[in-house]
N, CA and C of each residue as an Amber inpcrd file, in Angstrom:
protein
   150
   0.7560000 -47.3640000  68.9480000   1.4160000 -48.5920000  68.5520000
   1.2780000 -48.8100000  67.0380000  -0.0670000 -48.7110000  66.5230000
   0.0330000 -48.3550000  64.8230000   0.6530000 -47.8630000  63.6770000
   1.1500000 -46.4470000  64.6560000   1.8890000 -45.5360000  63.9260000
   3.4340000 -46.4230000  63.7760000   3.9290000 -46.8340000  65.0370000
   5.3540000 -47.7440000  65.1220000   5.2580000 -48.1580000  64.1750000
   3.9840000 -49.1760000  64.2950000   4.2900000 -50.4550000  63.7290000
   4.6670000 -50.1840000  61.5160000   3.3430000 -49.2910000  61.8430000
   2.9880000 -48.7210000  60.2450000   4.5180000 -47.9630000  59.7390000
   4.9230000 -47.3480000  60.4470000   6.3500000 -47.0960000  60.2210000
   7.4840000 -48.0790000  59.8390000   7.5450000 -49.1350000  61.0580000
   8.3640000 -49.8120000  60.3240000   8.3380000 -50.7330000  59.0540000
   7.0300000 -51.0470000  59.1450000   6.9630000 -51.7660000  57.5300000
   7.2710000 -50.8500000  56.5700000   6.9540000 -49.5640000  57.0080000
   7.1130000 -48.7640000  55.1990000   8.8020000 -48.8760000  55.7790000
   9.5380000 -48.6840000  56.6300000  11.2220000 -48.5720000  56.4640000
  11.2230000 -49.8040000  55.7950000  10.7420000 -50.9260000  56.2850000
  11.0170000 -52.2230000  55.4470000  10.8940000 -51.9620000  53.6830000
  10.0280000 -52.1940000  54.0270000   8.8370000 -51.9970000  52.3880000
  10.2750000 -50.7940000  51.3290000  10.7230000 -50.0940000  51.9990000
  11.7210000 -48.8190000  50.9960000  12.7930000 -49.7250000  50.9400000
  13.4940000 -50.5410000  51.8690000  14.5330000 -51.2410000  51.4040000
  14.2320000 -52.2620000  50.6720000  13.5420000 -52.5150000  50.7000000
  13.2330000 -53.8740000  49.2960000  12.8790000 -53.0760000  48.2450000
  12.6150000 -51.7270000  48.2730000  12.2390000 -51.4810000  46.5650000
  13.7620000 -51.0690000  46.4270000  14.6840000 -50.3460000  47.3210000
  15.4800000 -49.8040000  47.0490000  16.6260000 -50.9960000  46.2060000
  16.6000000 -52.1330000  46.8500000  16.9100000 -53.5550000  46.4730000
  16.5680000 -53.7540000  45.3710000  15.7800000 -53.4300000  45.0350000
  14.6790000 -53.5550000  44.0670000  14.3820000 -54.9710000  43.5660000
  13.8440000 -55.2840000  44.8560000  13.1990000 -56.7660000  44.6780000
  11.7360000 -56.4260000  45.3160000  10.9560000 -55.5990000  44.7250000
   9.8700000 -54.7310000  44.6590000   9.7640000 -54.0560000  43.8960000
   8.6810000 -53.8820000  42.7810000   8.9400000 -52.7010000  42.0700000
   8.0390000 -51.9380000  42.2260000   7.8230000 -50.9150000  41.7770000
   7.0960000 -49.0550000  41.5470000   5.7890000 -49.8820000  41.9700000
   4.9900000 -50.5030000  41.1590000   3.7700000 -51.3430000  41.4360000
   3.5810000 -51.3920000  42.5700000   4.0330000 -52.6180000  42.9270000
   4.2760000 -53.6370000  44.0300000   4.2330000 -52.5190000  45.4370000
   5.0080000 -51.7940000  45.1760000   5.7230000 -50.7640000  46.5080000
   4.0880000 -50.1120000  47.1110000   3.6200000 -49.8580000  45.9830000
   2.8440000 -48.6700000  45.9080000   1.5680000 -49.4370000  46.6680000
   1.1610000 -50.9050000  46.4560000   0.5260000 -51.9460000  46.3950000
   0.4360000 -51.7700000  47.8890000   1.7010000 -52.1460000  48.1020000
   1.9310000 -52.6520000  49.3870000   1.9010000 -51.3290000  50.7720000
   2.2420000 -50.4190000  50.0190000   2.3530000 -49.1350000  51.2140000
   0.5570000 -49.0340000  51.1740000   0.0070000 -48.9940000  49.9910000
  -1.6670000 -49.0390000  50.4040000  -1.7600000 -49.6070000  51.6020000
  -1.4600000 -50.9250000  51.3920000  -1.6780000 -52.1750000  52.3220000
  -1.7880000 -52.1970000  53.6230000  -0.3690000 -51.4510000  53.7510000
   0.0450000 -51.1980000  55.1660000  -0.5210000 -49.6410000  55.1990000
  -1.1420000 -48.6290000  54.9030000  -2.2440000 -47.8070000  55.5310000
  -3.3930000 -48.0980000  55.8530000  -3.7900000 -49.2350000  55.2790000
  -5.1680000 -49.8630000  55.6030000  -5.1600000 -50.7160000  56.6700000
  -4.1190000 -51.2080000  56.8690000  -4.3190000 -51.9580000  58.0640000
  -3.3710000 -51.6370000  59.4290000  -2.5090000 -50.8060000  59.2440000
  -1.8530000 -49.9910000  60.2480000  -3.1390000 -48.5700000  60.7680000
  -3.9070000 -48.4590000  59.9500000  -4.4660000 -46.9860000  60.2510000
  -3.7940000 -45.9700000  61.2730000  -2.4640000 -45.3050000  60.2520000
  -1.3140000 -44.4150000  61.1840000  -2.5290000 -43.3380000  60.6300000
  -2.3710000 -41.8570000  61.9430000  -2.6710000 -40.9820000  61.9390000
  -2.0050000 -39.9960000  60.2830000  -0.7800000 -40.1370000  60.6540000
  -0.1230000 -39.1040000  59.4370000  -0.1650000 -39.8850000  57.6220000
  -1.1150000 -41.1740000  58.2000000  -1.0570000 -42.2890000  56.4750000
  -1.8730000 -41.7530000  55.1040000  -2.5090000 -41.4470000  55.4690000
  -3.0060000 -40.7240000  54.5600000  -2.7260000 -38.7670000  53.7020000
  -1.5880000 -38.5290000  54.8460000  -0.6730000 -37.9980000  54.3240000
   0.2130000 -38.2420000  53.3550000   0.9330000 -39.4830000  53.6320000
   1.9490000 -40.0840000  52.8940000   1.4060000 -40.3180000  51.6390000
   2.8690000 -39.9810000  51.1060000   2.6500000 -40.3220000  49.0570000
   2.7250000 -41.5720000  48.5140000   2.0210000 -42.2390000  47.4830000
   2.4660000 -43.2770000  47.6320000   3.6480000 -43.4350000  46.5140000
   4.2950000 -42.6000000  46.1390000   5.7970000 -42.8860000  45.4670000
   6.7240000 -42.7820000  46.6910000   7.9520000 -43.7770000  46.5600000
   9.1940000 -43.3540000  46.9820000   9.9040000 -42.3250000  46.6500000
């Protein structure tokens, strides 16, 4: 259920930078965010650039 969930915030989280009503910072901020508290298996894989 983590992994879902942790997934869909980062789909969220990419359309608002893509919007770019988020920036490079912020994105990067926030995808931390959501690995720390989603604890997805593959998260610490992930890059934190878009």
């Amino acid at each position: 259920m983590n992994e879902l969930q942790y997934h869909l915030a980062e789909k969220l989280l990419m359309k608002l930078y893509e919007q770019e009503l988020v920036s490079q910072e912020e994105y990067n901020q926030i995808s931390k965010l959501n690995r720390q508290k989603f604890t997805p298996l593959l998260g610490p894989l992930m890059c934190d650039k878009p």
